[in-house]
C-alpha angles and dihedrals in degrees: 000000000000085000085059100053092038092056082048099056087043101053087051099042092059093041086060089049089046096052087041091059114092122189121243081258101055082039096055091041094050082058096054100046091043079053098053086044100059090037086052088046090046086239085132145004128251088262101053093037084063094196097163099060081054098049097050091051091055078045098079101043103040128020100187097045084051098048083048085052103040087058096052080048097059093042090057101042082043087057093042094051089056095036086059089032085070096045099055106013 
């Protein structure tokens, strides 16, 4: 009966492991998106967001979720160049 308990345990403990675990690409992309999102929030700048490193990275392992996310990336910094633009110009 222990046996039993113990093979139970087991099985959920490594599903959750299993649901916890992200690939390099959801991870990068996480990055990037948490990156747009404090650069559109004004949280960070450009510099400290580092989206670029990130993109790149998503870059090499998927094309088409880079072009989606380079363009999210233009529109923001679009937004945040006029945004500073009116503050100091």
């Amino acid at each position: 009966m222990v046996g039993y308990f113990l093979v139970v345990y087991l099985y959920y403990q490594i599903k959750t492991i299993n649901t916890m675990a992200k690939t390099c690409e959801e991870l990068y992309i996480g990055k990037v998106e948490a990156g747009i999102r404090s650069i559109r929030m004004g949280t960070k700048t450009p510099n400290e967001a580092q989206v670029g490193l990130w993109l790149n990275k998503v870059k090499q392992l998927n094309d088409g979720m880079y072009l989606d996310l380079l363009e999210k990336y233009k529109n923001v910094m679009k937004e945040y160049e006029k945004k500073n633009n009116k503050m100091f110009g």
